[in-house]
Backbone as a printed PyTorch tensor [residue, N CA C, xyz], in Angstrom:
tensor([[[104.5430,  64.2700,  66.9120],
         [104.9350,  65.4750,  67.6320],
         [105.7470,  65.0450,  68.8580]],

        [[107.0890,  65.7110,  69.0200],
         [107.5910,  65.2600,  70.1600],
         [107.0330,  65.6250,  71.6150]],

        [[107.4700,  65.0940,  72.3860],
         [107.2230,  65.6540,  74.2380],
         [106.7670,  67.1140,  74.4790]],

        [[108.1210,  67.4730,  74.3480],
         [108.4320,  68.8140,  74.4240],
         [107.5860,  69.8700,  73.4840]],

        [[107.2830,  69.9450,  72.6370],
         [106.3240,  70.3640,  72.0330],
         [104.8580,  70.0120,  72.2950]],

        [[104.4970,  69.0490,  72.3430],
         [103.0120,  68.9550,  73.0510],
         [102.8880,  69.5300,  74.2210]],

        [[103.6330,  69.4120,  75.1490],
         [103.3890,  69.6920,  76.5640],
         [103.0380,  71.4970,  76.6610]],

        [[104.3010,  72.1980,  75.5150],
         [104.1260,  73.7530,  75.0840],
         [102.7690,  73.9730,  74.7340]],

        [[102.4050,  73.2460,  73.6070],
         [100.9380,  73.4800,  73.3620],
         [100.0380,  73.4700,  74.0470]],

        [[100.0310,  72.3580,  75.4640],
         [ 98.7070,  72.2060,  76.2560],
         [ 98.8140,  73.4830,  77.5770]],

        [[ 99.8550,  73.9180,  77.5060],
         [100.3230,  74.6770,  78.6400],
         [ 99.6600,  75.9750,  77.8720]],

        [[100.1360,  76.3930,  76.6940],
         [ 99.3400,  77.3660,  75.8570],
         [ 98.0340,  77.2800,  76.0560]],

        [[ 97.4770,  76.1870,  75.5610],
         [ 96.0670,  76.1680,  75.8480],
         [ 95.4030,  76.0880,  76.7480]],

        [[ 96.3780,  75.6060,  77.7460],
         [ 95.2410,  75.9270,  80.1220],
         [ 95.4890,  77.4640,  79.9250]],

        [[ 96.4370,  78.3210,  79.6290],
         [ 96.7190,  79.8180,  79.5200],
         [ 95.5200,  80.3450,  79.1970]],

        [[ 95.3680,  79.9470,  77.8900],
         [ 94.1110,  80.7870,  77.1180],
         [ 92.8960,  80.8280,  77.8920]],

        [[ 92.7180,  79.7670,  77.7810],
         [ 91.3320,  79.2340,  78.9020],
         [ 91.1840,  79.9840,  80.2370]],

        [[ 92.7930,  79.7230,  80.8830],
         [ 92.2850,  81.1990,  82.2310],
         [ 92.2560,  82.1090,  82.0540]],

        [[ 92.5370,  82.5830,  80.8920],
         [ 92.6490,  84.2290,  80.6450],
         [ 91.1410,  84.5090,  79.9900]],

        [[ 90.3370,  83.5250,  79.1680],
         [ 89.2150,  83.7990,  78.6700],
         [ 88.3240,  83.9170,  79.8710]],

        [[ 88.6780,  82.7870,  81.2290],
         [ 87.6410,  82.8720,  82.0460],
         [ 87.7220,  83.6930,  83.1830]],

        [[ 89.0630,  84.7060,  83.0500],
         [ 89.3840,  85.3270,  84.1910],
         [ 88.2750,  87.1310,  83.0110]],

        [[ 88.3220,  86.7820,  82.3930],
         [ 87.8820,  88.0260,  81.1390],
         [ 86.4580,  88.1420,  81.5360]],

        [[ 85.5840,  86.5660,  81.1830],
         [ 84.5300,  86.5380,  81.3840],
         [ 83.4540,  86.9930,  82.7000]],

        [[ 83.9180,  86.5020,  83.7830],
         [ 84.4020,  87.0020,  85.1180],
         [ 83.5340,  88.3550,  85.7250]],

        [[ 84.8450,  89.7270,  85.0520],
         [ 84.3630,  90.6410,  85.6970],
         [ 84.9010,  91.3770,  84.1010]],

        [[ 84.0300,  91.6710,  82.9870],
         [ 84.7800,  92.3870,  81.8980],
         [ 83.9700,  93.4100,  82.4040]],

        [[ 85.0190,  94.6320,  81.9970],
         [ 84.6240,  95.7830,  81.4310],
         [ 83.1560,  96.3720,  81.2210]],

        [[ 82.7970,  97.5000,  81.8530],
         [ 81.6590,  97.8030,  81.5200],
         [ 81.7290,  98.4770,  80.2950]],

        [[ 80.7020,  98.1450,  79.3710],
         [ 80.8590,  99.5670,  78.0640],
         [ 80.4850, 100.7280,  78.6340]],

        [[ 80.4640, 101.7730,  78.0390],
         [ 80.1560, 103.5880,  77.9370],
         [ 79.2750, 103.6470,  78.8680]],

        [[ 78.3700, 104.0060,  79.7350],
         [ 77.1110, 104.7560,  80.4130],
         [ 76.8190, 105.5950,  80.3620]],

        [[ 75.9550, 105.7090,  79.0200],
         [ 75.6020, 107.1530,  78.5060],
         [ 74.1060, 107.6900,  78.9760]],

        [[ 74.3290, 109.0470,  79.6220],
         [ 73.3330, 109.6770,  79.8160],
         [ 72.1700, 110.3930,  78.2020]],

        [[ 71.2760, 111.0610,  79.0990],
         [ 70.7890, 111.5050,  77.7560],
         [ 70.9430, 112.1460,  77.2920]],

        [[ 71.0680, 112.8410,  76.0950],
         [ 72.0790, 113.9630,  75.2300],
         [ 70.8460, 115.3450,  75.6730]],

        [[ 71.4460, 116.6970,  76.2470],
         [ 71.2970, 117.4360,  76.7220],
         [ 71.6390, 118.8170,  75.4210]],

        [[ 70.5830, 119.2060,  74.4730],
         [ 71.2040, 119.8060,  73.4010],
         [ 72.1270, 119.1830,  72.4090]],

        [[ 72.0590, 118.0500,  72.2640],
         [ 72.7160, 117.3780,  71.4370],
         [ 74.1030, 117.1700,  72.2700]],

        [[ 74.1930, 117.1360,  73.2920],
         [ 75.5620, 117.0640,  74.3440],
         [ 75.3740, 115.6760,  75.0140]],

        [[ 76.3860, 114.7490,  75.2540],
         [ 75.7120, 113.7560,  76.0280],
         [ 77.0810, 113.1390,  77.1330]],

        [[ 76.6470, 113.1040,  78.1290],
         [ 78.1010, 112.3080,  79.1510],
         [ 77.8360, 110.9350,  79.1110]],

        [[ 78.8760, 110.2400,  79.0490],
         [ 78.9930, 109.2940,  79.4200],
         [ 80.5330, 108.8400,  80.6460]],

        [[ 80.0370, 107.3920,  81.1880],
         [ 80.9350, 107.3270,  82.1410],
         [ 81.6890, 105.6100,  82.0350]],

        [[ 82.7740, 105.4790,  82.1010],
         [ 83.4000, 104.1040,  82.6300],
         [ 84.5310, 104.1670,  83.3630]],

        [[ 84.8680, 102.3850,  83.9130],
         [ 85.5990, 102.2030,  84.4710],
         [ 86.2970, 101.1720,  83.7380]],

        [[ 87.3460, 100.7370,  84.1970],
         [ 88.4310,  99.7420,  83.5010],
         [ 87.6600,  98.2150,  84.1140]],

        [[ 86.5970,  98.4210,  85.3810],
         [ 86.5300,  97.2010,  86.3930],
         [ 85.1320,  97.3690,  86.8480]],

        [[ 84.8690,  96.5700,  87.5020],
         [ 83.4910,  97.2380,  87.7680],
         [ 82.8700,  96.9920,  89.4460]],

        [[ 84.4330,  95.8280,  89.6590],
         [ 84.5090,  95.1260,  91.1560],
         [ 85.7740,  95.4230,  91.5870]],

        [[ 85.2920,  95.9900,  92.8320],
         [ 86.3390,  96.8740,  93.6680],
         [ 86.8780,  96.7120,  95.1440]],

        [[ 88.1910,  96.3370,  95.7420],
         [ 88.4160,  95.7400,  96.8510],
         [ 88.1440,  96.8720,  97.9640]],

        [[ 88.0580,  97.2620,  98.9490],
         [ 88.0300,  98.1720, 100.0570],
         [ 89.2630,  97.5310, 100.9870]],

        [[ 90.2250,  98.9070, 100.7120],
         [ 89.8830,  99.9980, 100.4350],
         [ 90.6660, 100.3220,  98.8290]],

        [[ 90.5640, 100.9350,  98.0850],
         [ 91.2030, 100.6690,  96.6230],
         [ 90.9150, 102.1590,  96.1020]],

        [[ 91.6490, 102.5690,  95.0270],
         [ 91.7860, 103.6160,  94.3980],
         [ 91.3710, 103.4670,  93.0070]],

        [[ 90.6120, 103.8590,  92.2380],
         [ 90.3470, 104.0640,  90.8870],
         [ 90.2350, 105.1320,  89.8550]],

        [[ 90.1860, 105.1670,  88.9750],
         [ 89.7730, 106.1450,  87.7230],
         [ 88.4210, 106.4090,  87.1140]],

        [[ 87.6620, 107.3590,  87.0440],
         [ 86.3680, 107.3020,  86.4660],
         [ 86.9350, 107.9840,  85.3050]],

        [[ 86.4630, 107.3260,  83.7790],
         [ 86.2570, 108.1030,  82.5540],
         [ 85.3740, 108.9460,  82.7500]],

        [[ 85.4150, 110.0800,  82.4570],
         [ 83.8530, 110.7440,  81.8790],
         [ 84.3120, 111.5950,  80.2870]],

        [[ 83.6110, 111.3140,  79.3540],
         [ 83.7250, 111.7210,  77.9810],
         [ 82.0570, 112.0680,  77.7730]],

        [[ 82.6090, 113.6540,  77.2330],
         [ 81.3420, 114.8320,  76.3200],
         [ 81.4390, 114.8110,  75.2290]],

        [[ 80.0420, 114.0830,  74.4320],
         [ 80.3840, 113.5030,  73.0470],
         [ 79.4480, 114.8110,  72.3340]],

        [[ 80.1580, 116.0010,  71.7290],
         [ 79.0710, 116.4780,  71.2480],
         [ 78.5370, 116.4100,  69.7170]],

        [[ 77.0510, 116.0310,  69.9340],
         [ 76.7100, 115.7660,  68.8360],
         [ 75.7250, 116.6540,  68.1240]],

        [[ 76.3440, 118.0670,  68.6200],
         [ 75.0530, 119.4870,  68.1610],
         [ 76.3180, 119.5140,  66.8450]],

        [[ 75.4310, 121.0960,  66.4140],
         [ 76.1160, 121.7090,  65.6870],
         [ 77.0800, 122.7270,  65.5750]],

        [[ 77.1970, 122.9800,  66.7570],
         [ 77.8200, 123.7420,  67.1140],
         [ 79.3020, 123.5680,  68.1980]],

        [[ 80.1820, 124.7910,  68.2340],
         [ 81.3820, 123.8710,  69.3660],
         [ 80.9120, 124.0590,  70.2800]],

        [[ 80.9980, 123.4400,  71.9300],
         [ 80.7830, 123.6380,  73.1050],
         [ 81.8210, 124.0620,  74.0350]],

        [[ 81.8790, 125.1640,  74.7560],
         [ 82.8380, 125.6360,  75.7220],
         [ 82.8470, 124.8110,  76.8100]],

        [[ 84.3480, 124.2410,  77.2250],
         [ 84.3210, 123.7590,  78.1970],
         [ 85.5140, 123.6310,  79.6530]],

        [[ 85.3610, 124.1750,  80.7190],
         [ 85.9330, 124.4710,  81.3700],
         [ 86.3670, 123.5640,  81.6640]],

        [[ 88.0170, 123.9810,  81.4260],
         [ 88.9080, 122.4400,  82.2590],
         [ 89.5670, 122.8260,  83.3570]],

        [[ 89.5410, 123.7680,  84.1660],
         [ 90.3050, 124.1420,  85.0770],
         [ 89.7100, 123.3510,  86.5490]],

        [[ 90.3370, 122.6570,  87.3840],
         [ 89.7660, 122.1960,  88.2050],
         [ 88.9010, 121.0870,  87.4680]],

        [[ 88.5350, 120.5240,  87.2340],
         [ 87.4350, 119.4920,  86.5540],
         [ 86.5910, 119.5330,  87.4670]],

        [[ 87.4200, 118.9880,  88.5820],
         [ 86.1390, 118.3680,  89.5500],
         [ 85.5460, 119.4530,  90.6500]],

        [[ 85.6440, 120.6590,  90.1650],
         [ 84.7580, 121.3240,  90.6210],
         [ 83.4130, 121.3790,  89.9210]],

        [[ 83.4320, 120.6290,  88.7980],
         [ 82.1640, 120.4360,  87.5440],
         [ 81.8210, 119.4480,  87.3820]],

        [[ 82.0410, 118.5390,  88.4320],
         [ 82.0970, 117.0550,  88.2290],
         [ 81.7540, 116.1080,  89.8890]],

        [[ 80.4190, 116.2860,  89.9580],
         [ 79.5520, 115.0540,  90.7260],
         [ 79.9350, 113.4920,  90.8580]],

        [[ 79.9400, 112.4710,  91.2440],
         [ 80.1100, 111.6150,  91.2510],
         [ 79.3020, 110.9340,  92.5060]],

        [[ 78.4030, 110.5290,  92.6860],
         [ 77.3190, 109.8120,  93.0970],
         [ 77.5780, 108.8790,  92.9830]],

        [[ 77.7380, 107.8460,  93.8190],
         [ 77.6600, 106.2880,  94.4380],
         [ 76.9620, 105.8010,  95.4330]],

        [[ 75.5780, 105.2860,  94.7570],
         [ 74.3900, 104.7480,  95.3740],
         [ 74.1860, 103.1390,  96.2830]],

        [[ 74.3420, 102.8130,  96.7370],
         [ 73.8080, 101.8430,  97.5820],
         [ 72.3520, 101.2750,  96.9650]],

        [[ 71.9680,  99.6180,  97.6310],
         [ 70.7980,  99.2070,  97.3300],
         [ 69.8840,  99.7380,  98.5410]],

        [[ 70.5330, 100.6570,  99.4160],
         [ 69.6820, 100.9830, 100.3430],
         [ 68.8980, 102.4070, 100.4120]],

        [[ 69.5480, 102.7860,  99.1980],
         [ 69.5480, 104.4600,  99.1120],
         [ 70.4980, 105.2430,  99.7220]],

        [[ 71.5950, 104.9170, 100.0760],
         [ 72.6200, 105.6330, 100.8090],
         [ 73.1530, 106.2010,  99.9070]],

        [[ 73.7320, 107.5630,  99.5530],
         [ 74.8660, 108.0130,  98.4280],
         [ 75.9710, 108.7480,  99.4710]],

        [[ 76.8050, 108.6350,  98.3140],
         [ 78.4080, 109.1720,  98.6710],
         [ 78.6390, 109.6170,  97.5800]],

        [[ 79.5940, 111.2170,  97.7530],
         [ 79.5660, 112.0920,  96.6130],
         [ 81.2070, 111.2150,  97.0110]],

        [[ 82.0490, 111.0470,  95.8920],
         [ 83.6360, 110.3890,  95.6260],
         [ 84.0700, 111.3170,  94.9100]],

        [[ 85.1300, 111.2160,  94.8390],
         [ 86.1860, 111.8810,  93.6320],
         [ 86.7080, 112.7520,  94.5780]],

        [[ 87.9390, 113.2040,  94.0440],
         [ 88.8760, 114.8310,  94.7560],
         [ 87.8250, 115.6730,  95.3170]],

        [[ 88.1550, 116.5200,  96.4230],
         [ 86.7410, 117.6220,  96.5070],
         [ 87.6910, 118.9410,  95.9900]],

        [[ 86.9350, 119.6870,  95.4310],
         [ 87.0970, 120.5060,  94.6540],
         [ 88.3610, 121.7980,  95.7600]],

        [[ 89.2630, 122.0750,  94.4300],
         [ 90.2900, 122.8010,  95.0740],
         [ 89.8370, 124.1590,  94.9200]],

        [[ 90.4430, 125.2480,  96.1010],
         [ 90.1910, 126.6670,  95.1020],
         [ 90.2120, 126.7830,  94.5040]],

        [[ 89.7140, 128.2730,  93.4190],
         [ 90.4230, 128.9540,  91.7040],
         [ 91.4460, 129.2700,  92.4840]],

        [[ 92.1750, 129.2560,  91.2560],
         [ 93.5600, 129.6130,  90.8920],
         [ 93.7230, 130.9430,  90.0710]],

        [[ 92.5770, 131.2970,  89.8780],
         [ 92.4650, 132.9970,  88.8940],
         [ 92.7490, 132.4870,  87.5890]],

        [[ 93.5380, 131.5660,  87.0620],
         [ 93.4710, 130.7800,  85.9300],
         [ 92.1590, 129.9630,  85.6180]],

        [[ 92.0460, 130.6210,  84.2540],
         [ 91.0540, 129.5650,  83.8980],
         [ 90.5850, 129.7980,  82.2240]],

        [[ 91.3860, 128.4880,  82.4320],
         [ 91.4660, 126.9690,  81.0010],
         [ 90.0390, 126.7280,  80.6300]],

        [[ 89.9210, 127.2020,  79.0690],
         [ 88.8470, 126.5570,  78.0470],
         [ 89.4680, 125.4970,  76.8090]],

        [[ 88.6240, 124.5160,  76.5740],
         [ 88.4480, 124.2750,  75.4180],
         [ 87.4320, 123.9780,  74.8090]],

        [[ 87.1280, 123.9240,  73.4710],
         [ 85.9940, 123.7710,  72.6810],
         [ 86.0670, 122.1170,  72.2680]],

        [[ 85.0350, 121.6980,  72.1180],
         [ 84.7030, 120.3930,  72.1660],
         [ 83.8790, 120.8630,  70.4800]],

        [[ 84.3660, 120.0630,  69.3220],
         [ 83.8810, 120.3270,  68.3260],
         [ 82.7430, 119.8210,  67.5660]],

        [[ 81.6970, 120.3680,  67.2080],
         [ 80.7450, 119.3830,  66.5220],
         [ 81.0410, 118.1960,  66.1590]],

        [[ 80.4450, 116.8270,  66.7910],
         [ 81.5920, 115.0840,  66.3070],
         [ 82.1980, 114.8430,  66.7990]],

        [[ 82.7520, 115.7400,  67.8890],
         [ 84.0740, 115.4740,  68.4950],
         [ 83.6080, 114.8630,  69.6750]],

        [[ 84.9260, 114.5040,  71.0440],
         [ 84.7690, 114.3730,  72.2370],
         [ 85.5450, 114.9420,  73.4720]],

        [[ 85.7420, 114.4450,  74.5010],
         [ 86.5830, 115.0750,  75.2500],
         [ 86.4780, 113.8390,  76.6670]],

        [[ 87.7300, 113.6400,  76.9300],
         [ 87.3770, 112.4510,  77.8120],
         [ 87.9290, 113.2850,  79.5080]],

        [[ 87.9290, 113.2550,  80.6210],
         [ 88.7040, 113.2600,  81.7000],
         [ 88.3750, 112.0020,  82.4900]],

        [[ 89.6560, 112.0820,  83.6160],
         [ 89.8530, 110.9230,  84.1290],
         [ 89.4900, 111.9820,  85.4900]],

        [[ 88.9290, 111.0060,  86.5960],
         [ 88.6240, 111.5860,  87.8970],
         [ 89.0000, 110.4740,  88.4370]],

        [[ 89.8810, 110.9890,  89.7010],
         [ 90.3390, 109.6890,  90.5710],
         [ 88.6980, 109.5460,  91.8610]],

        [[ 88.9150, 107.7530,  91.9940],
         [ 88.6090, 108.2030,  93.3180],
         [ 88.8370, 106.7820,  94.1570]],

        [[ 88.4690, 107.0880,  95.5820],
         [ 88.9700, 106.1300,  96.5420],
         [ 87.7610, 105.3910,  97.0780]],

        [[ 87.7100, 104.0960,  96.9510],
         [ 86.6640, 103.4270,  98.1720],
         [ 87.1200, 103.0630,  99.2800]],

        [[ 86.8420, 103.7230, 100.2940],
         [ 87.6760, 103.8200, 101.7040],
         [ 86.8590, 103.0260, 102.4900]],

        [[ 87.2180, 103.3780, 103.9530],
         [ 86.6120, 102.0880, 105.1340],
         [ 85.5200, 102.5350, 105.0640]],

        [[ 84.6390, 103.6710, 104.8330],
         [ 83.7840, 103.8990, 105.2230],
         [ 82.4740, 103.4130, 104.2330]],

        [[ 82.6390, 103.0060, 103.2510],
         [ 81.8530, 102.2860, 102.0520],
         [ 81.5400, 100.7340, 102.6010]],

        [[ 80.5370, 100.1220, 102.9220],
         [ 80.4480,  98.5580, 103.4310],
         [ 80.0210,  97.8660, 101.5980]],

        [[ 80.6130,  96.4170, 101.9420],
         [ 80.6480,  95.9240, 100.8080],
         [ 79.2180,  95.3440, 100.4900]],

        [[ 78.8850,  95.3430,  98.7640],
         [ 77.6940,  95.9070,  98.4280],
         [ 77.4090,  96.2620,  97.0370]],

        [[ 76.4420,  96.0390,  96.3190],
         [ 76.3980,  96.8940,  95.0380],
         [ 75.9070,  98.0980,  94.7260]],

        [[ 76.5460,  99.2600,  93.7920],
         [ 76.7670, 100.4710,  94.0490],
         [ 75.8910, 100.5890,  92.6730]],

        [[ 75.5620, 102.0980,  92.5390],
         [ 75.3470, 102.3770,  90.9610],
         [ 75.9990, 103.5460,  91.3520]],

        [[ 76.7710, 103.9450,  90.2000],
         [ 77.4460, 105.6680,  90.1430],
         [ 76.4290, 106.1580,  88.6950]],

        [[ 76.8550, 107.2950,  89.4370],
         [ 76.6040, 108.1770,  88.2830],
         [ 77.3400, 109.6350,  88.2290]],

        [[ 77.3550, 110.1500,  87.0540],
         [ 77.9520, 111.6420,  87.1730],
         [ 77.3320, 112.6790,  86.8000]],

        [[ 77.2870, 113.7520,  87.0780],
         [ 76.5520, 114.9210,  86.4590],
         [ 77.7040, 116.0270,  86.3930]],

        [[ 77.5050, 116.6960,  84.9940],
         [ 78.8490, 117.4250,  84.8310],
         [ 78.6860, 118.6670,  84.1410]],

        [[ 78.6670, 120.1710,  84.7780],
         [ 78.4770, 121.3030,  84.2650],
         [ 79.9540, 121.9210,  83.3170]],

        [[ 79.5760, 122.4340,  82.6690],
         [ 80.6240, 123.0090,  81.4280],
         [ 81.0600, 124.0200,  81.9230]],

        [[ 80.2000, 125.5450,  82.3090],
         [ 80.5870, 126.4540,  83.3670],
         [ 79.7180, 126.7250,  84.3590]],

        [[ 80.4040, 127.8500,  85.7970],
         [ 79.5900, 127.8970,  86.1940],
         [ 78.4140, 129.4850,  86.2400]],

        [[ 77.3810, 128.9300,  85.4420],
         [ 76.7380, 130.4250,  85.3420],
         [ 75.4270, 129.9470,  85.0680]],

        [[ 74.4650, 131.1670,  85.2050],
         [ 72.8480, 130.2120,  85.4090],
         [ 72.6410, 130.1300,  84.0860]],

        [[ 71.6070, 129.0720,  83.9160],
         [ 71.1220, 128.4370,  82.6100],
         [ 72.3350, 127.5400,  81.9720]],

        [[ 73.5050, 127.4110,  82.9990],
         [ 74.5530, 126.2310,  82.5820],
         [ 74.2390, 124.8150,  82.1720]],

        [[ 74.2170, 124.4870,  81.3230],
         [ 72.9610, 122.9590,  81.2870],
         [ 73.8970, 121.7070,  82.4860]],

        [[ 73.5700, 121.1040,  82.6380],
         [ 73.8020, 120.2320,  83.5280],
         [ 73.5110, 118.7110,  82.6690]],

        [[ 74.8510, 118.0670,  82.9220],
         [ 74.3540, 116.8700,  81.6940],
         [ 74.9830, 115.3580,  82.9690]],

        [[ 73.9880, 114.5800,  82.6710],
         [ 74.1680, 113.5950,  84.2510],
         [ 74.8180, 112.3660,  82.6440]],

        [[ 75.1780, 111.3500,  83.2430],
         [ 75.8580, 110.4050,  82.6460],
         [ 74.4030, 109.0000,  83.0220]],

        [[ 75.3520, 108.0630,  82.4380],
         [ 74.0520, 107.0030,  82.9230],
         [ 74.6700, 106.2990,  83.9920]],

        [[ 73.7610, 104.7040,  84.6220],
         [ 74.1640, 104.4270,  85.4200],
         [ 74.9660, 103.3330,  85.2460]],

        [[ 76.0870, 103.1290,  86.6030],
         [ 76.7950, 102.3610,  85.6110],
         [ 77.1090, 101.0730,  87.4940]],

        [[ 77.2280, 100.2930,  87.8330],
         [ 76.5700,  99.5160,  88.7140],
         [ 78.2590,  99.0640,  89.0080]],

        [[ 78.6600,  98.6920,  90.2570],
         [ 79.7380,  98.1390,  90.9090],
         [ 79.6870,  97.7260,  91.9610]],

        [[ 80.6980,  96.9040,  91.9690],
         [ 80.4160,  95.9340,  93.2570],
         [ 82.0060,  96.3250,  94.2810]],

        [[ 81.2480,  96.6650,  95.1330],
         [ 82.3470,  96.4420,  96.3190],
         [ 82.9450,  95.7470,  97.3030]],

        [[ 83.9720,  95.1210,  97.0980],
         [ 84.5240,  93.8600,  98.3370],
         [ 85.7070,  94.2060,  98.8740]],

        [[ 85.1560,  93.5320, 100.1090],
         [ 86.7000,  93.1390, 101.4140],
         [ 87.3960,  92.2120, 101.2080]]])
């Protein structure tokens, strides 16, 4: 094998290696699924799970329903239906995400189909006021708002915050 070709290969292979150990690191949390609420269940992720201050992110939240029936679900505003709890090891919480805008007199349904899902993205910010630390979030997320609305919380899903 000539020079030039070996040297490609070993350079390929330090690549792989940092990319496996930059993976290993901090991967991906899977799903954080709460408990299914009528056969309804939230779950929550992130792309990361370690977060610089001050930094901006995305929360998944996906309604997997697994009744028999379709479920109505209000998309107008999301995050007027949408909690986001970030716990401290001290017991401190912080509600995150957008705070909820007025109605708009509009207001967006869709049905979430027996099997089906429905994912939204909720932004949110870890600002100065968060000290660095490990967090657990969680979400709790109403469909509409009217009494006997079930209320379906997600599971917990744990992050770390740094300066």
């Amino acid at each position: 094998m000539n020079l030039k070709i070996k040297s490609t290969v070993a350079c390929f292979v330090v690549l792989l290696s940092q990319m496996s150990m930059a993976k290993s690191e901090n991967p991906p949390p899977a799903m954080a699924w709460g408990e299914p609420v009528d056969g309804v269940q939230l779950g929550i992720a992130m792309t990361n799970t370690v977060f610089h201050i001050p930094s901006t992110a995305a929360v998944s939240l996906t309604l997997t329903n697994g009744s028999r029936r379709g479920i109505k679900c209000n998309t107008t505003h999301a995050e007027q239906f949408v909690i986001l709890l970030l716990t401290n090891n001290s017991g401190m919480s912080y509600e995150i995400g957008p705070k909820p805008a007025p109605g708009t007199g509009v207001v967006r349904h869709v049905t979430i189909k027996p099997g089906s899902q429905r994912t939204e993205t909720i932004p949110v910010r870890f600002d100065q006021n968060f000290n660095p630390g490990v967090y657990v979030l969680r979400a709790t997320r109403q469909l509409e708002f009217f009494k006997g609305s079930p209320v379906y919380v997600s599971g917990p899903l744990t992050l770390r915050l740094t300066k």
